[in-house]
C-alpha positions in Angstrom: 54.9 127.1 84.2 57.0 124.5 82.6 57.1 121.1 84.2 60.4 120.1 85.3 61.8 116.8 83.2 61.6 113.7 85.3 65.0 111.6 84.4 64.3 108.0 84.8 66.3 105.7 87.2 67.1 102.3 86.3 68.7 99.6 88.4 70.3 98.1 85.0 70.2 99.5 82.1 71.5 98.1 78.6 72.7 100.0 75.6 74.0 100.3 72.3 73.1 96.8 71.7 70.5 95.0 68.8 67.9 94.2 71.0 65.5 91.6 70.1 61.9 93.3 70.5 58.7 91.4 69.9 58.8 93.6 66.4 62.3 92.3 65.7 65.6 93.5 66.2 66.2 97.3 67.4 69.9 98.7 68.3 68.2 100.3 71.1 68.8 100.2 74.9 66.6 98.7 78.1 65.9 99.6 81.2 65.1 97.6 84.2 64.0 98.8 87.8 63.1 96.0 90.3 64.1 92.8 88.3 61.6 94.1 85.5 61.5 95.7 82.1 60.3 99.0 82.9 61.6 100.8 79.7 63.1 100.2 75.7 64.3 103.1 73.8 65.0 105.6 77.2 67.6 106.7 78.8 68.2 107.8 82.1 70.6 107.5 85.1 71.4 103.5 86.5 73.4 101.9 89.2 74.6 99.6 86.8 75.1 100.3 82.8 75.8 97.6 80.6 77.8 98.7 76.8 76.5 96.2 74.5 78.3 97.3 71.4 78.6 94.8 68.8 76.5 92.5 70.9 72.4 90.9 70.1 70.4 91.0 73.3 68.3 88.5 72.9 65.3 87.3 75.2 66.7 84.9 78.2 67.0 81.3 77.0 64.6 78.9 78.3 65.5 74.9 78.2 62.8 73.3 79.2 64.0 69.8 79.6 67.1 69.1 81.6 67.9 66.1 83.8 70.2 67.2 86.2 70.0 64.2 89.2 69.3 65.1 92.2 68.4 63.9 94.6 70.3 60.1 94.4 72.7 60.5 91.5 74.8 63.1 92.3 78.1 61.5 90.8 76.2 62.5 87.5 75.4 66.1 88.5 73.3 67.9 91.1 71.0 71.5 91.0 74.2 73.5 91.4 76.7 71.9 88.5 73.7 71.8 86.1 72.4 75.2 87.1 76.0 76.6 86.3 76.7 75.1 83.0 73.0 76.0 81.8 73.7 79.9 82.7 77.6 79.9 81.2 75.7 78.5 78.4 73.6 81.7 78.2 70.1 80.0 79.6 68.0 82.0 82.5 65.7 79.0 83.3 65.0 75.9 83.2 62.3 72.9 83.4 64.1 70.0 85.4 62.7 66.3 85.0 61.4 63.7 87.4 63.4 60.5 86.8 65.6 60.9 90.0 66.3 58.6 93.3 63.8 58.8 94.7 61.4 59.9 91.6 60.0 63.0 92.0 56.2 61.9 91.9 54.4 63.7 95.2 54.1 66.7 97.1 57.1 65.6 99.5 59.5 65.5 96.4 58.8 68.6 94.7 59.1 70.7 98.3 62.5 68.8 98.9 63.3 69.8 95.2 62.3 73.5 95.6 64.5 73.3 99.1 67.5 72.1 97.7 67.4 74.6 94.8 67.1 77.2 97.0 70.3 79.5 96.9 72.2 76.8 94.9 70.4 77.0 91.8 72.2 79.3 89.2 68.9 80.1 87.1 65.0 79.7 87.7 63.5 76.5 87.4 60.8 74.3 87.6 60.5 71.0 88.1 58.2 68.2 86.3 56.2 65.9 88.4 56.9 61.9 86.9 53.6 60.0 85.8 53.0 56.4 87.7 50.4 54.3 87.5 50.2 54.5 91.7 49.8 58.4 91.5 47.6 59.3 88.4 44.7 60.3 90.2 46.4 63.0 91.8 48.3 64.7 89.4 45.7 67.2 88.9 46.5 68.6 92.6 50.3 68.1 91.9 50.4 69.8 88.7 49.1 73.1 90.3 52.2 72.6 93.1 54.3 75.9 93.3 57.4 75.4 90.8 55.6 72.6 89.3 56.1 72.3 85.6 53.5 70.0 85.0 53.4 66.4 84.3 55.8 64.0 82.2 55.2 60.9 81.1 57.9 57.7 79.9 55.8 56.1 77.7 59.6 53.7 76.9 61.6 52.9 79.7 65.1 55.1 79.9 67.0 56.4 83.0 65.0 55.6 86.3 62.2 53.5 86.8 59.2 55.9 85.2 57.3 54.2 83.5 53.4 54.1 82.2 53.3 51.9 78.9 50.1 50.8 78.7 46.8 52.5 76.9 44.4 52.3 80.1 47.7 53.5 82.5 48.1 56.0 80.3 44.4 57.1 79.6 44.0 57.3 83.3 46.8 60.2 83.8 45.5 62.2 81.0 42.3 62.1 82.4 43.6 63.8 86.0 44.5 67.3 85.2 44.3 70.3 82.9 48.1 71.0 82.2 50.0 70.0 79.3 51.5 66.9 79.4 55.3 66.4 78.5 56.0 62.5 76.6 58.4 60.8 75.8 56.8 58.7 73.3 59.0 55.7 72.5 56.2 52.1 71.9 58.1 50.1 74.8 56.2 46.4 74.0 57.9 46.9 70.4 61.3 47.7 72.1 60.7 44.7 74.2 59.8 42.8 71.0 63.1 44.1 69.5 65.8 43.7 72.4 67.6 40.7 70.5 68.4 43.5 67.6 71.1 45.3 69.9 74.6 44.1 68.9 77.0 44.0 72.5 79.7 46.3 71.9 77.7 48.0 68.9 76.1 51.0 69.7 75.3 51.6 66.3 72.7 49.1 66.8 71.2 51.1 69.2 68.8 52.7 66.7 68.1 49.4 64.7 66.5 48.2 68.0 65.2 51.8 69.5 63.6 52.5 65.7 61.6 55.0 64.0 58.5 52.7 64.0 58.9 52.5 68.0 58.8 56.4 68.2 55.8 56.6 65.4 53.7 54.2 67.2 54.0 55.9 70.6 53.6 59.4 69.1 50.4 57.8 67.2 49.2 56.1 70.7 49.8 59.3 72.6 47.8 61.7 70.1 44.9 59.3 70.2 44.6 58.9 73.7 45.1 63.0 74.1 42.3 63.8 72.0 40.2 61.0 73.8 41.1 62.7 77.0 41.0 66.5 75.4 44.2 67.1 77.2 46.8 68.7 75.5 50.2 67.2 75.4 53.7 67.8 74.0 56.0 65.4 72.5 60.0 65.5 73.5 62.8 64.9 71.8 61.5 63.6 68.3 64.1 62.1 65.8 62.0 61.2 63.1 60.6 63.6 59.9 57.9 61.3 60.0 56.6 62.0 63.6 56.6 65.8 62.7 55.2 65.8 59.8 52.2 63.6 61.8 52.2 66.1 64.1 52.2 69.1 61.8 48.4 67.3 61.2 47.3 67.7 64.9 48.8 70.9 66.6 45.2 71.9 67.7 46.4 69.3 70.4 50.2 68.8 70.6 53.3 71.1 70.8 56.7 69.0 70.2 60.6 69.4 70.9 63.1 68.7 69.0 67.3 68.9 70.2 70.1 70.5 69.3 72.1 66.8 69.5 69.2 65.5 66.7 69.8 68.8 64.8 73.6 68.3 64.5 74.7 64.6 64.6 74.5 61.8 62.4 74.6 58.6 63.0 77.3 57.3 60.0 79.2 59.8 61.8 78.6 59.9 65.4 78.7 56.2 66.9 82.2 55.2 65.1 83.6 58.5 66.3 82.0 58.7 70.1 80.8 55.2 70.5 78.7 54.9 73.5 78.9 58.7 74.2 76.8 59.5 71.7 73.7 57.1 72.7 70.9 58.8 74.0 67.5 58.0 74.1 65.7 58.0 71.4 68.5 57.6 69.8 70.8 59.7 67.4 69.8 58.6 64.1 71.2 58.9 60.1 72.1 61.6 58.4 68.7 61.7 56.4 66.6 61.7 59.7 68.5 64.8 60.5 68.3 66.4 57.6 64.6 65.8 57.8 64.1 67.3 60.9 65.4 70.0 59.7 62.6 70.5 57.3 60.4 70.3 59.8 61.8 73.0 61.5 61.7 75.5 58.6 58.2 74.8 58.1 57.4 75.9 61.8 56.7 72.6 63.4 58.0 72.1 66.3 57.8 74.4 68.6 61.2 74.4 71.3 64.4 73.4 71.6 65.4 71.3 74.8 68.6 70.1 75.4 67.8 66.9 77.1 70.7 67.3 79.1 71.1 63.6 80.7 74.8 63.3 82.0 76.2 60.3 83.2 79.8 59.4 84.2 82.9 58.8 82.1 83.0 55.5 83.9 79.6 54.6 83.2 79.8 55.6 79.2 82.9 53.5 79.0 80.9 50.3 79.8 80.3 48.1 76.3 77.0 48.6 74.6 74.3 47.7 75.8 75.3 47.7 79.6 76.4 51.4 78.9 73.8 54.7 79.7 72.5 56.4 77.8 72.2 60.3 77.6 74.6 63.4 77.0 75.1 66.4 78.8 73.6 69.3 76.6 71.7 72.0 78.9 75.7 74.4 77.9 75.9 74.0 74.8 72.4 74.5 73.4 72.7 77.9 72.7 76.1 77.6 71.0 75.3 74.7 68.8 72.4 76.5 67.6 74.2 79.8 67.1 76.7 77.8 64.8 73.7 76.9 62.6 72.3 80.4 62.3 76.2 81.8 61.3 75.7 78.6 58.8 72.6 80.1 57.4 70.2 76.9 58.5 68.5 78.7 61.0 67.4 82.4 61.4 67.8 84.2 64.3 64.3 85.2 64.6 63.4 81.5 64.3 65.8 80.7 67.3 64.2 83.1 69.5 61.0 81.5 68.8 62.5 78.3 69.6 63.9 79.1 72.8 61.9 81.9 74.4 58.7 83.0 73.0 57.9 79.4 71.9 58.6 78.0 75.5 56.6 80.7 77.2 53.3 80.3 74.8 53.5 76.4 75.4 54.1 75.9 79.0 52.3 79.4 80.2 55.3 80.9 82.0 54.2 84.2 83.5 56.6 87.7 82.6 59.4 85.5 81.0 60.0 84.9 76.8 60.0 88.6 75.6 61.8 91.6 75.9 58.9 93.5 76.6 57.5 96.5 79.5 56.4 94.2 82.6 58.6 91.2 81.7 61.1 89.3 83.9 64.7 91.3 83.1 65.9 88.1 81.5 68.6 88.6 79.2 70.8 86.6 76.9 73.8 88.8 75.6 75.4 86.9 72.9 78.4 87.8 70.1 77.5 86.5 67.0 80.8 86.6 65.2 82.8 85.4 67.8 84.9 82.5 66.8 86.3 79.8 69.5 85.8 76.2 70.0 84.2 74.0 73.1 87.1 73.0 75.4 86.7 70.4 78.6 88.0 73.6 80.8 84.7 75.3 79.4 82.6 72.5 80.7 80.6 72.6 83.9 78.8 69.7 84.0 79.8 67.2 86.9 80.2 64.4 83.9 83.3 66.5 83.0 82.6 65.7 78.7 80.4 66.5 75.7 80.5 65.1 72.7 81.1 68.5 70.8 84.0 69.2 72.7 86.6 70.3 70.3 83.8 71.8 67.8 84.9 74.9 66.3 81.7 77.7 66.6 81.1 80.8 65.5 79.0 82.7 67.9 78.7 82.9 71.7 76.7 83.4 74.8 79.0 86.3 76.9 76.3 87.7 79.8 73.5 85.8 81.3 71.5 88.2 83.1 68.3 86.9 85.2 65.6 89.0 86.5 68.1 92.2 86.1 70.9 90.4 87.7 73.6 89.8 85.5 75.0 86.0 86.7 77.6 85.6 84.0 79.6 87.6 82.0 82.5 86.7 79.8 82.9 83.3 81.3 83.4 84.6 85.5 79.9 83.8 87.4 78.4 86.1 89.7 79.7 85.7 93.6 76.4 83.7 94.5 73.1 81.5 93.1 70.3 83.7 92.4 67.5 80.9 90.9 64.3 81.0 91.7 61.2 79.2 91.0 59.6 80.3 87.7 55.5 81.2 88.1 53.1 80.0 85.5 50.1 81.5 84.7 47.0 79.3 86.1 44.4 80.7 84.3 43.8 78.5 81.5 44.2 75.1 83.9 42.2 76.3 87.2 
């Protein structure tokens, strides 16, 4: 007797649109039962169905750095605000970082992060746990926390008071743990050296005294002491072609960042035009140095994009170099800056993905997130690549209320953000509540 056809039911299911498969893209459709990928390429009945004509599905955008304040300095921005602006932005997750008030550096501060993210956090998260010379030998317990992203070091002071500068400090936290460690490598005794080099009310001084030699010492200090340790690390935010190509020369050990802000500004350009709004640590540097990370990036060096989104107020930016912050709200517009360079023709799609999904998930270990694959998180970001329009301040969600690409004309734009089959935005309107929860990582390779 013939077997009677079984028609599949999905919870979601998404079609007509070029899908961005492991092999590449597919104009195909996916299904999703249960906040999973259950099927590509089938069709079937679904409570909810999704057109995605002349749309790119890609894999759900991951941005792992973000600074988003809480607890202490909410007048910057707090779980919720960041949480929103990352998913109107198009990104499903997101690894939050430790320099808060109090800094998030034991057990007690990662629950009360997990608490407050609970039901007000737009997209999944985790959250790093901040390096201190009082608490390195016991990162190797709080690295293995629930919703723990691992372990970031300051190796130069910025926002907060995180700070480990000094070879044995430093030694001693790579030697507690198995995790990959997250740096920012800036050589703080030189930038001590080198604080009569800022100009007041000059922030274009602000990379004479923060220099490349400042990042290229730490990034040297840091890869020694890593390979001394055996402990793999990876290196945030670097500005300089130089650091990269040192890099390029020990990946057996080291991963590395670089930001959509390095990628697209230019110093000659940016401080006489933004002034203190675009200084940022390390800092925005020349034309050249951008150019040359972008070099590094087509030869497959580093290995994610991060936003670094550090927000601080309009009050606080309008104070004269040096006494103003510095940081720049970027977790939104990540994804369309980046878009803008593929429509360009400096970036390929397929390289972006890499960048921010499949690249995050191979460094950090996320479990069932960074492909579109069978058995995957349903994380999906649906995005119009030919759409034309320009960042406004009504776009904005960031508590900070600026960027400096406001009034940037784009071409191509994040329009659903759907998270574990849920979608959470779609053509600007967010969903009717917060749906985040904390990402899992697979312990494996660290137990």
């Amino acid at each position: 007797m013939p077997t009677e056809s079984l028609v599949a039911t999905y919870d979601l299911l998404l079609t007509n649109g070029v899908v961005w498969t492991p092999g590449g893209p597919v104009e195909t459709s996916v299904g999703v039962r249960d906040g999973r990928i259950v099927a590509i390429g089938e069709t079937g009945d679904a409570g909810e169905t999704i057109d995605c004509t002349g749309l790119t599905v890609l894999p759900g955008v991951i941005d792992s750095q973000v600074h988003f304040r809480e607890p202490g300095l909410e007048a910057k921005e707090d779980l919720e605000s960041g949480s929103r602006a990352a998913v109107l932005g198009g990104v499903v997750a997101v690894f939050e970082m430790p320099n808060t008030k109090p800094n998030t550096d034991s057990e007690a501060a990662i629950h009360d992060k997990l608490a407050r993210a609970e039901d007000r956090m737009w997209c999944d998260h985790a959250f790093y746990v901040g390096a201190t010379s009082a608490n390195a030998e016991l990162l190797g317990e709080l690295e293995r926390l629930p919703g723990t992203a691992g372990v970031k070091i300051f190796m130069g002071a910025s926002t907060g008071d995180l700070l480990v500068s000094e070879d044995s400090e430093l030694a001693r936290v790579l030697a507690h743990g198995r995790r990959r460690v997250a740096i920012h490598a800036e050589d703080e005794p030189r930038m001590q050296a080198r604080l009569g080099e800022r100009v007041a009310g000059d922030p274009m001084s602000h990379p004479v005294w923060r220099d490349d030699e400042s990042a290229m010492l730490a990034t040297q200090r840091i890869l020694r002491l890593a390979r001394a340790a055996r402990r793999p690390i990876h290196i945030l935010h670097v500005t300089t072609p130089a650091e990269l190509e040192y890099i390029s020369r020990n990946k057996d050990i080291a991963t590395c960042e670089v930001t959509p802000q390095h990628l697209t500004l230019a110093g000659e350009d940016a401080y006489p035009r933004l002034g203190t709004y675009a200084q940022m640590n390390p800092p925005i540097r020349s034309g050249a140095h951008r150019d040359g990370l972008w070099h590094w990036l087509n030869q497959g060096v580093p290995d994610v994009l991060g936003s670094d989104h550090a927000p601080h107020t309009k009050e606080e930016k309008a104070k004269p170099y040096p006494d103003s912050p510095s940081g720049m709200p970027g977790v939104q517009t990540l994804l369309p800056l980046m878009l803008n360079h593929v429509a360009h023709g400096r970036l390929s799609l397929q390289r972006l993905v890499e960048l921010t999904s499949a690249g995050p998930q191979r460094v950090f270990g996320m479990t069932a997130k960074g492909r579109i694959a069978a058995g995957y998180d349903a994380d999906f970001t649906l995005v119009d690549l030919k759409a034309k329009w320009t960042i406004e301040d009504d776009w904005l969600a960031s508590r900070c209320g600026w960027s400096p690409f406001t009034g940037m004309e784009i071409t191509g734009k994040p329009v659903a953000t759907i998270i574990r089959g849920r979608t959470v935005m779609q053509d600007g309107a967010l969903a009717a509540k917060a749906i985040g929860r904390p990402i899992r990582f697979d312990s494996a390779s660290w137990e």
